[in-house]
N, C-alpha and C positions, 0 to 999 in steps of 0.2 A: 636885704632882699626879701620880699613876701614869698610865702612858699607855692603859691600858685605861676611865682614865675617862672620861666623857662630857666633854664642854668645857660650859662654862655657856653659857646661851643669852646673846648681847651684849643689854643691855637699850635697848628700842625709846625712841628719843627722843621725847619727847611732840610729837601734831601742832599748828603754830598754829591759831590759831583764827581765824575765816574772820569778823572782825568786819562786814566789808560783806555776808556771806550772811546776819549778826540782824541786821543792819539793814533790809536790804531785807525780811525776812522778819516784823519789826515793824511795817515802812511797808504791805506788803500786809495787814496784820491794821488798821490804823487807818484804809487804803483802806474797810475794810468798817466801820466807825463803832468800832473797839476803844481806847474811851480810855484802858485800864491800859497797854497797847502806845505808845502814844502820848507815855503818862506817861513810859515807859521810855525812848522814842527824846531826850526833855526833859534826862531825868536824863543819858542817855549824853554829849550834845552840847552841853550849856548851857553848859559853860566854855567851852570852846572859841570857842564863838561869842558869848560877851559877851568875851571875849579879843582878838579877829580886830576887832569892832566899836571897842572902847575902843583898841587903838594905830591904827586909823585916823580916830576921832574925837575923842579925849582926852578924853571925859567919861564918868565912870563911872556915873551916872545915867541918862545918854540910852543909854549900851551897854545898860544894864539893861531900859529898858524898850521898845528898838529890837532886843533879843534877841525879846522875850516880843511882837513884830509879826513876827519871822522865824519864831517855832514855830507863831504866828497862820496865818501862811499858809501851813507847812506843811500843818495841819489843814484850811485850806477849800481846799486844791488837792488832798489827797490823793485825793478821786475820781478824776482827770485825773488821776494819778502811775502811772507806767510805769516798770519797773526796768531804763533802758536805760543809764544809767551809773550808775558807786558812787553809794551813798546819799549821801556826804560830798560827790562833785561840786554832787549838786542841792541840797544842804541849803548849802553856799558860794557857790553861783549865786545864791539866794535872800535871802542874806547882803550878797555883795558887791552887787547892783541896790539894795538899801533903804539899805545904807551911802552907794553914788553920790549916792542920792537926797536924804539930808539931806545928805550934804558941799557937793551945791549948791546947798541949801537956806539951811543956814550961812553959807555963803560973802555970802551978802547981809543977813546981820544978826551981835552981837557976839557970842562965845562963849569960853568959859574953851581956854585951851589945854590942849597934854597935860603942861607942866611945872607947873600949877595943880593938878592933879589927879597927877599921878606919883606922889605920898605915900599918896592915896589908894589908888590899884587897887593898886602893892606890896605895903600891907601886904592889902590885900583879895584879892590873890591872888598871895602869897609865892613869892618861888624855892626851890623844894625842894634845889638844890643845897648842901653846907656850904661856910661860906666863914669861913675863920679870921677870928679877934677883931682882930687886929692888920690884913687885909687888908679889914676892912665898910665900912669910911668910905671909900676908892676903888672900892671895890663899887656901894657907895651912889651914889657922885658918876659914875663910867660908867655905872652907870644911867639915872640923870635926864640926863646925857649925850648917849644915843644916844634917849632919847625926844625930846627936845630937837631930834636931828638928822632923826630919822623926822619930827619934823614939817616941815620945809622938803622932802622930799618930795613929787611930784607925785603922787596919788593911784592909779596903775596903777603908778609904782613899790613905792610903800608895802604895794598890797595884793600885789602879788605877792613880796616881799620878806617879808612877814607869814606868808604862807601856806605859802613857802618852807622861813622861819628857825622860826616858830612852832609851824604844823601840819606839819611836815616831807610838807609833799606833794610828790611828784616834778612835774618840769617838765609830762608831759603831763598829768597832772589839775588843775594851774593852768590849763595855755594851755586845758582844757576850761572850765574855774570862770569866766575871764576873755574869753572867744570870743575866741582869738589862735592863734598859731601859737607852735609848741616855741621858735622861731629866736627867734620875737616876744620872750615868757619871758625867755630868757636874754636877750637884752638890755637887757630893762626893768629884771633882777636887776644886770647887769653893771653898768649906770650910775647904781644906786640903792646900791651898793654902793664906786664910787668915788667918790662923794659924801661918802658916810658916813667912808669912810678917810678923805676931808680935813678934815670938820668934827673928828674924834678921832682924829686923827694923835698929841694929846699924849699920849692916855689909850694909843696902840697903844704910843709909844715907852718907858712903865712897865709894860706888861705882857704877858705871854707868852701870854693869850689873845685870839686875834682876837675882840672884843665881834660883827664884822659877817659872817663866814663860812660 
């Protein structure tokens, strides 16, 4: 390039996208009775939160239809909804009270666990990761695994462990989701986490990825 030339302009990195400014900006549109908005807040969020339900309940059915009671009462609270924190706090606030609610519901009658079901919600909602042919079947078995071990978890471990490793929320939009303290958080993660290393200690001593980190 001669030096009388102009220099090219550096080109501008694209900006992120402010996913909690459409949400909140969905939730004020279905505040005012807008069902397509509504419909769209469904579509955004629906995995996630039949996700976050099913590893703290291990039934893929009751996630399903104790989602479709979380967007339930999305919609009859949204009069009362106030954009005082991210949309995803109140929408996991919402989440984890109805999940409490049947877990101590459950707890006084029989119910399938999460290794009854494990087959199910995988293939119903596959890990996108590639994982060679030769490495599937210890894939598969630390799978069913660490589901296995999530459930001997006490249930403020598991959800904050869930929300943690699953929804990569940072600590203080858990310790908001679950009314604690940041300190609280990391505790509940730290001793939900060396639990997990001792139940699959064997599966850590084969493999180079921590399954619980």
């Amino acid at each position: 390039m001669k030096d009388d030339e102009p220099t090219p302009a550096a080109k501008k990195a694209p900006e992120a996208v402010d996913t909690n400014a459409e949400d909140v900006a969905c939730m004020l549109k279905v505040k005012n009775g807008d069902v397509a908005a509504f419909e769209e807040l469904v579509a955004r969020h629906r995995s996630s939160v039949i996700g976050t339900i099913y590893r703290m309940l291990g039934d893929l059915d009751e996630s399903h239809d104790l989602a479709q009671r979380v967007f339930i009462r999305v919609w009859s609270s949204a009069p009362r909804y106030e954009p005082s924190a991210k949309f995803t706090t109140w929408l996991f606030t919402i989440t984890k009270n109805l999940v409490y609610n049947e877990s101590r519901r459950r707890k006084r009658r029989p119910h399938y666990s999460l290794e009854a079901q494990a087959e199910d919600f995988h293939l119903a909602m596959p890990d996108t990761s590639v994982v060679e042919p030769g490495d599937a079947l210890l894939h598969k078995e630390m799978q069913e695994a660490i589901d296995q071990a999530m459930e001997k978890l006490p249930d403020r471990q598991r959800m904050a462990l869930v929300l943690r490793r699953f929804e990569h929320m940072p600590y203080d939009e858990i310790a908001k989701v679950m009314e604690l303290t940041v300190s609280s958080v990391k505790s509940l993660l730290f001793r939900a986490r060396l639990q997990l290393r001792e139940e699959l200690q064997a599966y850590l001593d084969e493999s180079e990825e921590d399954p619980v980190a």
